[in-house]
MARLUMVEX-206230 format. One record per atom (N, C-alpha, C): residue in three letters; x negated, y negated, z. Coordinates in nm, 4 decimals. Each point is the difference from the previous one (the first is absolute). Example, Ala and Ser with C-alpha at 12.3 -4.5 7.8 and 13.67 -1.06 7.14 Angstrom:
BEGIN
res Ala, c1 -1.3190, c2 0.5690, c3 0.7800
res Ala, c1 0.0890, c2 -0.1190, c3 0.0000
res Ala, c1 -0.0900, c2 -0.1200, c3 0.0000
res Ser, c1 0.0350, c2 -0.1050, c3 -0.0720
res Ser, c1 -0.0820, c2 -0.1190, c3 0.0060
res Ser, c1 0.0770, c2 -0.1090, c3 0.0730
This chain:
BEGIN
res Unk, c1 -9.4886, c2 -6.0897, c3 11.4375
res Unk, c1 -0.0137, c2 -0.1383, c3 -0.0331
res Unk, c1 -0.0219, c2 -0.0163, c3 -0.1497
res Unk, c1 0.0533, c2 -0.1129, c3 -0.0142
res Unk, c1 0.0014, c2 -0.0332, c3 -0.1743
res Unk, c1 -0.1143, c2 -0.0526, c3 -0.0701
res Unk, c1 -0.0242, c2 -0.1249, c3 0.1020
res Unk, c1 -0.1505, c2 -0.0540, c3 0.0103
res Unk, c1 -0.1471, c2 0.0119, c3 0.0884
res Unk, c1 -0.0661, c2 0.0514, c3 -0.1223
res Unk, c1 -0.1362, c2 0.0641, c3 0.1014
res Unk, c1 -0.0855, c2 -0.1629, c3 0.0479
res Unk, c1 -0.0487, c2 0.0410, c3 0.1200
res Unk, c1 -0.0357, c2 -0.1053, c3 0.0646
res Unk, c1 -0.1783, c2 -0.0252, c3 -0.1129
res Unk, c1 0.0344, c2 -0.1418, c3 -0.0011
res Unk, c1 -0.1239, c2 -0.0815, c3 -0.0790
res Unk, c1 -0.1168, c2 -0.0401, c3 0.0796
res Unk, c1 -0.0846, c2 0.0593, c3 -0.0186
res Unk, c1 -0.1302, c2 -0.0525, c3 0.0327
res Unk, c1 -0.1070, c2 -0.1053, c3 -0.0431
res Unk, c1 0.0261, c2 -0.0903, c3 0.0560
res Unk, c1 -0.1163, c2 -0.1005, c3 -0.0605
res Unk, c1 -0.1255, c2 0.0399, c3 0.0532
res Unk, c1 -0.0655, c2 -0.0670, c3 -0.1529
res Unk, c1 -0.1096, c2 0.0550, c3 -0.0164
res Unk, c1 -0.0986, c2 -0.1182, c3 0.0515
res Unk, c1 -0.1760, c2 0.0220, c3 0.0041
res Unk, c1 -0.0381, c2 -0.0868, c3 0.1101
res Unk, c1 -0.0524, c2 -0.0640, c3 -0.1502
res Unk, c1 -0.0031, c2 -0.1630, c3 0.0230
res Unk, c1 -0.0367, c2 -0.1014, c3 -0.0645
res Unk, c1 -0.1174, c2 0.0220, c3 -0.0278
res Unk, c1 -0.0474, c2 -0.0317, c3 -0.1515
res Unk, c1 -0.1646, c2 0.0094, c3 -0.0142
res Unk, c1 -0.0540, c2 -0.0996, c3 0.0858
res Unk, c1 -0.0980, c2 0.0070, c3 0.0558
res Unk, c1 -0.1292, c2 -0.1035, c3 0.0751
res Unk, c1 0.0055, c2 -0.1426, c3 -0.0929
res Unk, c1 0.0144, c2 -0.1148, c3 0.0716
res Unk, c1 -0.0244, c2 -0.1043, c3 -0.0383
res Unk, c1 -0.1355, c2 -0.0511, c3 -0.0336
res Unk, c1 -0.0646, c2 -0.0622, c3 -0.0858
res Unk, c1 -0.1288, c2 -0.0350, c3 0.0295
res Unk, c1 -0.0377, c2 -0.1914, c3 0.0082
res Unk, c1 -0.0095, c2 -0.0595, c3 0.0973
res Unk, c1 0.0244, c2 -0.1326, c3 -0.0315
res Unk, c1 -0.1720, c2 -0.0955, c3 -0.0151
res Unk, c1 -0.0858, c2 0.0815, c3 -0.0483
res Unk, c1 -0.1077, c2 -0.0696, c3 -0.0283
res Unk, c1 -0.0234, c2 -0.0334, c3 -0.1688
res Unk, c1 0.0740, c2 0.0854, c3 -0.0659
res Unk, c1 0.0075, c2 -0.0956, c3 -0.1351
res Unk, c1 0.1398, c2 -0.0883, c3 -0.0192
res Unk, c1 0.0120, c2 0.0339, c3 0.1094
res Unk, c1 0.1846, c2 -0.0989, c3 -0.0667
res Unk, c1 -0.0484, c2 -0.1521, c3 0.0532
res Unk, c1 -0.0851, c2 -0.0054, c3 0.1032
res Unk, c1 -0.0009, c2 -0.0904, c3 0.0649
res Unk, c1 -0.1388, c2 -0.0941, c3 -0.1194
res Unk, c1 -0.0814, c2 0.0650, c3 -0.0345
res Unk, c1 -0.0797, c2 -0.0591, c3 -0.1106
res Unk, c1 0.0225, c2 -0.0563, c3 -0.0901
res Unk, c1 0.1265, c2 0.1184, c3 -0.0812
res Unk, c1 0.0873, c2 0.0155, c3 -0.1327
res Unk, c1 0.0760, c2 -0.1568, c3 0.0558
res Unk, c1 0.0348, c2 -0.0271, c3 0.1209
res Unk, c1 0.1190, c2 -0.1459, c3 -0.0215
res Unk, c1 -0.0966, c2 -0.0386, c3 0.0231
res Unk, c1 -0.1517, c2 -0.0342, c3 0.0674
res Unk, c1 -0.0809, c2 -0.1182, c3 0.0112
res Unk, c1 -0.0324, c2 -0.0347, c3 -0.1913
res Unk, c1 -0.0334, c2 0.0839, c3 -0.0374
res Unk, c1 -0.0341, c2 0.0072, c3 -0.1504
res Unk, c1 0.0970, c2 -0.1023, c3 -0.0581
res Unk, c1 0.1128, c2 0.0684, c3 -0.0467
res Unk, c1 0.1242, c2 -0.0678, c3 -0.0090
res Unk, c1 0.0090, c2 -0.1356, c3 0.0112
res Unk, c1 0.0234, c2 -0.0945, c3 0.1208
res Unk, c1 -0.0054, c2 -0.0720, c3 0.0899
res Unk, c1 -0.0953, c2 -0.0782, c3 -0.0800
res Unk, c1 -0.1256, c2 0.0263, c3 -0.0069
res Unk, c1 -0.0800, c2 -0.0857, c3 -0.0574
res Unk, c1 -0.0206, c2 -0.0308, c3 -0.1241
res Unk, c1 0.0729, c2 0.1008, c3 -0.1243
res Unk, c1 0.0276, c2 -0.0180, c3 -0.1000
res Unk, c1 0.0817, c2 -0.1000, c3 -0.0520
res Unk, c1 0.1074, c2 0.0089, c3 0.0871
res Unk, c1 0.0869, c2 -0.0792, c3 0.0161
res Unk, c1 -0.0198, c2 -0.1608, c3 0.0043
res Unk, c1 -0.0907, c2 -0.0058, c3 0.0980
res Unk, c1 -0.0670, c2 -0.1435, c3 0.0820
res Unk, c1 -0.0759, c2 -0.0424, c3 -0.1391
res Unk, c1 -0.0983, c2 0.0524, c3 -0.0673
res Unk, c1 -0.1002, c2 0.0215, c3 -0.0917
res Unk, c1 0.1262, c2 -0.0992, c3 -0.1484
res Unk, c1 0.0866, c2 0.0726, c3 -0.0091
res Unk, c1 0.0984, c2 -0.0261, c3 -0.1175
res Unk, c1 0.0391, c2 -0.1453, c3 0.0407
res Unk, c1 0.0842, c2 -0.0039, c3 0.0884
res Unk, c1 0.0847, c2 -0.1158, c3 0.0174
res Unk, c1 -0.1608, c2 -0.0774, c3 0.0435
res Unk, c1 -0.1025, c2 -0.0050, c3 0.0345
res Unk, c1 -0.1049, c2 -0.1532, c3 0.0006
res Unk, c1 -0.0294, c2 0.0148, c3 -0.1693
res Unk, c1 0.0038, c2 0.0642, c3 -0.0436
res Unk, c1 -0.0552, c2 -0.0082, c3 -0.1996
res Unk, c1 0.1419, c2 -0.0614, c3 -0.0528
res Unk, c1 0.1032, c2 0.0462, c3 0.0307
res Unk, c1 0.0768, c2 -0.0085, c3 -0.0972
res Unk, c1 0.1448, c2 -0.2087, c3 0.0452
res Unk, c1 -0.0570, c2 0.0025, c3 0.1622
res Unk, c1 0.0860, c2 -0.1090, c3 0.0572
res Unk, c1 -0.1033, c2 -0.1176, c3 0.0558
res Unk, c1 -0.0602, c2 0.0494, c3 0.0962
res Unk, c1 -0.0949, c2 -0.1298, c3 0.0278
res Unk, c1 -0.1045, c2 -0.0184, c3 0.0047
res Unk, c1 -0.1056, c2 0.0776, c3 -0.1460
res Unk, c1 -0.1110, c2 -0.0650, c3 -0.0411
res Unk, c1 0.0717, c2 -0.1219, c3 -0.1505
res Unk, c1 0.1075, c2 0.0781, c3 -0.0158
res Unk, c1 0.0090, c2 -0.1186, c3 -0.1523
res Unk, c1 0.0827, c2 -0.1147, c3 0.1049
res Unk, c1 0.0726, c2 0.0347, c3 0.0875
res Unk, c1 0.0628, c2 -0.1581, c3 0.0678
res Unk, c1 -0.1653, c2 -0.1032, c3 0.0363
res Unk, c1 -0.0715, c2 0.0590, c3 0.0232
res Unk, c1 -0.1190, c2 -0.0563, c3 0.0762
res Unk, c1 -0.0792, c2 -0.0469, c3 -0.1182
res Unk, c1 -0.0104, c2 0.0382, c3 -0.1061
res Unk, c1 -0.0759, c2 -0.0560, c3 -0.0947
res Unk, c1 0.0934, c2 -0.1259, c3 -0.0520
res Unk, c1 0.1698, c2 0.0234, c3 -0.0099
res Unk, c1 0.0072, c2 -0.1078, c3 -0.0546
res Unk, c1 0.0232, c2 -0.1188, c3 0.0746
res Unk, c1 0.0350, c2 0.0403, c3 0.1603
res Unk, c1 -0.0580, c2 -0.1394, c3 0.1055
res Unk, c1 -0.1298, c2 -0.0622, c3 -0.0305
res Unk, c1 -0.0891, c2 0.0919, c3 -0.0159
res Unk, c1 -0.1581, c2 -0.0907, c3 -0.0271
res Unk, c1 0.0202, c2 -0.0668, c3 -0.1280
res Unk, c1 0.0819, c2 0.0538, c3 -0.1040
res Unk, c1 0.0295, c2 -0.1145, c3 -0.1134
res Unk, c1 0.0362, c2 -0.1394, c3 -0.0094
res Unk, c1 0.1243, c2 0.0642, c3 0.1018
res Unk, c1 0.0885, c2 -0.1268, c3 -0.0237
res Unk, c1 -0.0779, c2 -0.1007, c3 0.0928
res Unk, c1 -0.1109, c2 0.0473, c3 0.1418
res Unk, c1 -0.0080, c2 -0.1177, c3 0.0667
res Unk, c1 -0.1140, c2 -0.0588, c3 -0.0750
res Unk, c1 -0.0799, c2 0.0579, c3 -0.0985
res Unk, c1 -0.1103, c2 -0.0360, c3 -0.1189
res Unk, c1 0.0579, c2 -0.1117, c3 -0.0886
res Unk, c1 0.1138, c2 0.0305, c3 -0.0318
res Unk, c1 0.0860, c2 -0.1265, c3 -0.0705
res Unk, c1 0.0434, c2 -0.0842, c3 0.0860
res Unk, c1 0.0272, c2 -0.0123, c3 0.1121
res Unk, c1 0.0581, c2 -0.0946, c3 0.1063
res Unk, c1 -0.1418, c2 -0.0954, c3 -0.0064
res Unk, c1 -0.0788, c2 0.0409, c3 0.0522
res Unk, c1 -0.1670, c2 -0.0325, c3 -0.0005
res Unk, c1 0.0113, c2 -0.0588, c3 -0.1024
res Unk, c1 -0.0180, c2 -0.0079, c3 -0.1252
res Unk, c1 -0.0267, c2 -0.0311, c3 -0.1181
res Unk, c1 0.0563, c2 -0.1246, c3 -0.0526
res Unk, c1 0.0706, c2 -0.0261, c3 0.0471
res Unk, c1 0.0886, c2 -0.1156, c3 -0.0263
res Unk, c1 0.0065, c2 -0.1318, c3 0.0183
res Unk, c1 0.0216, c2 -0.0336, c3 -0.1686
res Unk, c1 -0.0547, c2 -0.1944, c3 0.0062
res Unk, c1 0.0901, c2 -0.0845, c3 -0.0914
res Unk, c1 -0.0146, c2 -0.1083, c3 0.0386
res Unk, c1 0.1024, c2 -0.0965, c3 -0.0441
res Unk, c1 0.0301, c2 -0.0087, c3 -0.1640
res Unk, c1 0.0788, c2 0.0634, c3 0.0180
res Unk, c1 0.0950, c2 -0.0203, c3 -0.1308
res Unk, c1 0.0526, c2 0.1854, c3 -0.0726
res Unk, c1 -0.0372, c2 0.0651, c3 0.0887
res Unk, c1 0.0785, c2 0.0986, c3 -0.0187
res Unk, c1 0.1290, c2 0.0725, c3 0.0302
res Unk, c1 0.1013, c2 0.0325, c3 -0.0818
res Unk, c1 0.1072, c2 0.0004, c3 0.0255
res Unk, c1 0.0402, c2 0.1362, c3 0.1133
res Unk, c1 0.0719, c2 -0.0379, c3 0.0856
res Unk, c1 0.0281, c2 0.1312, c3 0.0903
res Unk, c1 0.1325, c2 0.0529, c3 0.0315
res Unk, c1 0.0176, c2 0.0251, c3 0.0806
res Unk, c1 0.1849, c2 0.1094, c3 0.0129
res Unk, c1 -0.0178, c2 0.0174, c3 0.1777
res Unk, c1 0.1177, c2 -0.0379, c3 0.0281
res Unk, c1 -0.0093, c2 -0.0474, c3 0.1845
res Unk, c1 0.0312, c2 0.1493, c3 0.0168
res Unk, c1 0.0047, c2 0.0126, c3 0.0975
res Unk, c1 0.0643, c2 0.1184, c3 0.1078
res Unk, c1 0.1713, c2 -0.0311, c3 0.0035
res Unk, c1 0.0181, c2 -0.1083, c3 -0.0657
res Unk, c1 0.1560, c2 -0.0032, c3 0.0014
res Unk, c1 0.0560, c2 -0.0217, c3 -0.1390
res Unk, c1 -0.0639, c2 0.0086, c3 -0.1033
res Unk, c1 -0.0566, c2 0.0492, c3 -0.1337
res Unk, c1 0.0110, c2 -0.1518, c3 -0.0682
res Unk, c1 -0.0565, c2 -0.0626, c3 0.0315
res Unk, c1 0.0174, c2 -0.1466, c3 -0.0595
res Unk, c1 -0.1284, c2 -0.0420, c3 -0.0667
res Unk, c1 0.0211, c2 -0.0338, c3 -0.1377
res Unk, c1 -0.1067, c2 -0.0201, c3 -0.0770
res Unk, c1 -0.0901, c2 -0.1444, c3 0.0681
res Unk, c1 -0.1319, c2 -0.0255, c3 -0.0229
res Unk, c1 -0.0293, c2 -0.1071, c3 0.0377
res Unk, c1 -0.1604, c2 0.0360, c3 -0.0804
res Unk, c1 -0.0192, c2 -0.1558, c3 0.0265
res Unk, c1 -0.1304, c2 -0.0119, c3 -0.0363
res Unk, c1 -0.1103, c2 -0.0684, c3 0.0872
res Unk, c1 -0.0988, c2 0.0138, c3 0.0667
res Unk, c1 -0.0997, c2 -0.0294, c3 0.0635
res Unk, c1 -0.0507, c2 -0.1620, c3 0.0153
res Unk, c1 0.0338, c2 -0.0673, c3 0.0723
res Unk, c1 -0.0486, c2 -0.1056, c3 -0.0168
res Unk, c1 -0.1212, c2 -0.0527, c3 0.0800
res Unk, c1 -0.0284, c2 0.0391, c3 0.0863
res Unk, c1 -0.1000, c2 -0.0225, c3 0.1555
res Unk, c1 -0.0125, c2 0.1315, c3 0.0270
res Unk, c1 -0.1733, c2 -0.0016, c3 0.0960
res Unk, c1 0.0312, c2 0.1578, c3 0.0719
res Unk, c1 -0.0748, c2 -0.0895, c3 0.1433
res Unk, c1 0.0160, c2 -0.0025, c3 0.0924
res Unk, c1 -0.0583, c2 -0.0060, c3 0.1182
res Unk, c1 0.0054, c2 0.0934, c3 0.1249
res Unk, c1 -0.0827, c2 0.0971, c3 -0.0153
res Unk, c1 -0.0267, c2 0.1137, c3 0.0669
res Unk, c1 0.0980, c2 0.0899, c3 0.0039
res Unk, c1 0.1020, c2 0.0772, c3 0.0388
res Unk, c1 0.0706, c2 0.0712, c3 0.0119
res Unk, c1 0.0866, c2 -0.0523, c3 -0.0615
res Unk, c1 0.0690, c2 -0.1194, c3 0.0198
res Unk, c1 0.1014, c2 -0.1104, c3 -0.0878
res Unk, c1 -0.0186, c2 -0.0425, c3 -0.1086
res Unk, c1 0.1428, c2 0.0331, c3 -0.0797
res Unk, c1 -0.0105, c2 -0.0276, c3 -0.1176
res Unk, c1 0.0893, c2 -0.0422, c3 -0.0709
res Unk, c1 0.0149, c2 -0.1591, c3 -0.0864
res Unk, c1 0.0914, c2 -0.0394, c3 -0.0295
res Unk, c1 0.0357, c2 0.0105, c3 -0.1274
res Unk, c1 0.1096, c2 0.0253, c3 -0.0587
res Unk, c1 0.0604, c2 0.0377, c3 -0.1279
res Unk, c1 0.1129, c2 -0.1045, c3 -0.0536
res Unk, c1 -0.0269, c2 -0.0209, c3 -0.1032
res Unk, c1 0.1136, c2 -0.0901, c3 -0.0837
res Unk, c1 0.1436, c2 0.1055, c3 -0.0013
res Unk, c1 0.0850, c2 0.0309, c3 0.0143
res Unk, c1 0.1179, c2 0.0873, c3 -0.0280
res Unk, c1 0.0703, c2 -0.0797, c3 -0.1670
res Unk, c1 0.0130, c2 -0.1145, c3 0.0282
res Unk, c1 0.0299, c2 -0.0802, c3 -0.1167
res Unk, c1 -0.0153, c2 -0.1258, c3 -0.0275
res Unk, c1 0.0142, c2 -0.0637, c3 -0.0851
res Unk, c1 -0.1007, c2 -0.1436, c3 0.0381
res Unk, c1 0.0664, c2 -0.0731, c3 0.0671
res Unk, c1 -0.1291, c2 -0.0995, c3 0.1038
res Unk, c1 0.0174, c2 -0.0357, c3 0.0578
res Unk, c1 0.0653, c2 0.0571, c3 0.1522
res Unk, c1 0.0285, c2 0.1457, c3 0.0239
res Unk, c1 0.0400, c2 0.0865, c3 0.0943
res Unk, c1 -0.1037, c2 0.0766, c3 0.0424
res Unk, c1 -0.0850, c2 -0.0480, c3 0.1482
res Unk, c1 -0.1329, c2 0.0465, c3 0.0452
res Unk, c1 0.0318, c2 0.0989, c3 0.1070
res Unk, c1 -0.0281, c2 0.1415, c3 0.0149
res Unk, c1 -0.0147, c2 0.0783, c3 0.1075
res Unk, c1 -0.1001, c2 0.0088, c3 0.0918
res Unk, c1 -0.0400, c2 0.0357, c3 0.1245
res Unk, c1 -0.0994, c2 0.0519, c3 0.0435
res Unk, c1 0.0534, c2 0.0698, c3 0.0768
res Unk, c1 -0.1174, c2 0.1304, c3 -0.0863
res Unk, c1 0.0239, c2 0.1396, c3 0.0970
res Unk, c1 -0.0918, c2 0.0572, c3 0.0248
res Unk, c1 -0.0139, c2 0.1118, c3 0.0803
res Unk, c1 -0.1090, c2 0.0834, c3 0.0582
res Unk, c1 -0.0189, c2 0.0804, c3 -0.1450
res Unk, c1 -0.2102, c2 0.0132, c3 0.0321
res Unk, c1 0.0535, c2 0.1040, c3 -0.1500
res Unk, c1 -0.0069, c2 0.1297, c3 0.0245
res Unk, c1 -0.0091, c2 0.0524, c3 0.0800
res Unk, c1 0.0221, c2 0.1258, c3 0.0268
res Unk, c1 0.1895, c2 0.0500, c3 -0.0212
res Unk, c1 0.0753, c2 -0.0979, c3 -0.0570
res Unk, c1 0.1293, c2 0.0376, c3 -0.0283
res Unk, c1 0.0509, c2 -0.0222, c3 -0.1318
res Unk, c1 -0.1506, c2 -0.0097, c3 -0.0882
res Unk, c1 -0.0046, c2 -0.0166, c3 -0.1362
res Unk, c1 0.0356, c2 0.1872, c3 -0.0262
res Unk, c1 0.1374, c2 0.0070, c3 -0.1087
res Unk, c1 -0.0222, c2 0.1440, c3 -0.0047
res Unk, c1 -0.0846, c2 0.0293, c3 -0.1322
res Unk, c1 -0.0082, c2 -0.0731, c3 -0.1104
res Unk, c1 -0.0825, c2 0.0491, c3 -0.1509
res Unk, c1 -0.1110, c2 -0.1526, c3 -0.0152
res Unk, c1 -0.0491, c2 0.0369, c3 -0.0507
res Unk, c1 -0.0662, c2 -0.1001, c3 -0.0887
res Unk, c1 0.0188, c2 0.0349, c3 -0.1583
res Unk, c1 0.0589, c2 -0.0969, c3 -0.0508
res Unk, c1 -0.0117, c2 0.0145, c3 -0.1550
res Unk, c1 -0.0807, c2 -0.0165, c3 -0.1065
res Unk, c1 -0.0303, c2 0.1301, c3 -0.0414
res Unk, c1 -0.1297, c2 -0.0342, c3 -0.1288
res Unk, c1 0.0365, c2 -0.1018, c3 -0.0727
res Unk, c1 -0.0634, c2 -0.1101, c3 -0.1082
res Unk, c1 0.0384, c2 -0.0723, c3 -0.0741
res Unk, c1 0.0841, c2 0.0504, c3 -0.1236
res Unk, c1 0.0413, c2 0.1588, c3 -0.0019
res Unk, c1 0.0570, c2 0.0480, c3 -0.1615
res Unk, c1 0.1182, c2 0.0660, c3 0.0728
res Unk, c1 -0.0109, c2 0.0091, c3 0.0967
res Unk, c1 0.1174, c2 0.0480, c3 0.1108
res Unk, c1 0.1128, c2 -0.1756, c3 0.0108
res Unk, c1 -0.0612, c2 -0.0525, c3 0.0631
res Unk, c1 0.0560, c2 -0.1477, c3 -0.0361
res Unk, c1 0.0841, c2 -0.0582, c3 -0.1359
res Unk, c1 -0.0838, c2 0.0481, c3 -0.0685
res Unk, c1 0.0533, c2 -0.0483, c3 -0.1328
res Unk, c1 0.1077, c2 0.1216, c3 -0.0362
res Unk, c1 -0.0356, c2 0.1114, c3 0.0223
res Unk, c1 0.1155, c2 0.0548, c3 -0.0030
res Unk, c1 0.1408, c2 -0.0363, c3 0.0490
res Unk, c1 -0.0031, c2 0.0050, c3 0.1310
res Unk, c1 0.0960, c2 -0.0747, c3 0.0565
res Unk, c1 0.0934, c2 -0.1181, c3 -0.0218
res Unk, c1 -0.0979, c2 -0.0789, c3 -0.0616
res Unk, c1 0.0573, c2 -0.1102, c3 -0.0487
res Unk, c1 0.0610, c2 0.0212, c3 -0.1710
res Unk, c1 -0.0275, c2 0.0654, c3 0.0287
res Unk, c1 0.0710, c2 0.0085, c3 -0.2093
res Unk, c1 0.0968, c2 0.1251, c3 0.0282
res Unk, c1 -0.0197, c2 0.0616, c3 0.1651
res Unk, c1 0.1720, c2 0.0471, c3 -0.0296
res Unk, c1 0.0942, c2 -0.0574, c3 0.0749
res Unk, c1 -0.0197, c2 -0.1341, c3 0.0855
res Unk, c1 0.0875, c2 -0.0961, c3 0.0417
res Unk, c1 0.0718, c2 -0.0650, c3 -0.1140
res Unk, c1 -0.1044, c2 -0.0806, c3 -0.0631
res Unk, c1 0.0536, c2 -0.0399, c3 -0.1529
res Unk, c1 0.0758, c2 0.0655, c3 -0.1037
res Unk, c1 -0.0309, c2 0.1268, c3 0.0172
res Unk, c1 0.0990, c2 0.0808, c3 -0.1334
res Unk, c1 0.1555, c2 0.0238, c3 0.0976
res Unk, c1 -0.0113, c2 -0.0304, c3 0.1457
res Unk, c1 0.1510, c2 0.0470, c3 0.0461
res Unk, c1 0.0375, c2 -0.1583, c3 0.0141
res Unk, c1 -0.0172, c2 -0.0930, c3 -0.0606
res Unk, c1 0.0849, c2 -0.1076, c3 0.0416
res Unk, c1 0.0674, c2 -0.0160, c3 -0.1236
């Protein structure tokens, strides 16, 4: 015969009490990363934004959820009515307010409407 017959050889011993640790380890590193790095900063900036929702009083300028500038005219509890343009009155929920605009944020805005006309 040409070819001598092959013997397999016996597999080293498995050991599955650190593998099984080694992926719990893992696993939780993992878990550990993505809450630091995805939803402790989503969660801080929900408590922001609903801090500014809260905050809010007549005559500050805001940005809808359907991105429409407006300005505050009334607040009666959850409802809240906005000038869009004069004489053009909204009322909307404000929980579908998406920004509130600082007053230098505003003015920004407005002086780059003006420089594109």
């Amino acid at each position: 015969m040409l070819i001598s017959d092959a013997w397999a050889q016996a597999a080293a011993p498995v050991s599955t009490g650190s593998s099984v640790a080694g992926t719990i380890i893992q696993l939780v590193l993992i878990l550990l990363v993505f809450y630091l790095l995805l939803i402790r900063p989503q969660q801080k900036k929900m408590k922001q934004h609903e801090a500014e929702l809260k905050a809010i009083k007549v005559g500050d300028e805001i940005v809808t959820g359907g991105g429409v500038y407006a300005k505050v005219r009334k607040i009666e509890g959850d409802d809240i009515t906005a000038e869009v343009a004069k004489g053009v009155e909204v009322k909307m929920y404000r929980y579908m307010i998406r920004e509130v605009l600082k007053p230098e944020t505003a003015n920004e805005n407005k002086a780059e409407k003006k420089n594109k006309k």
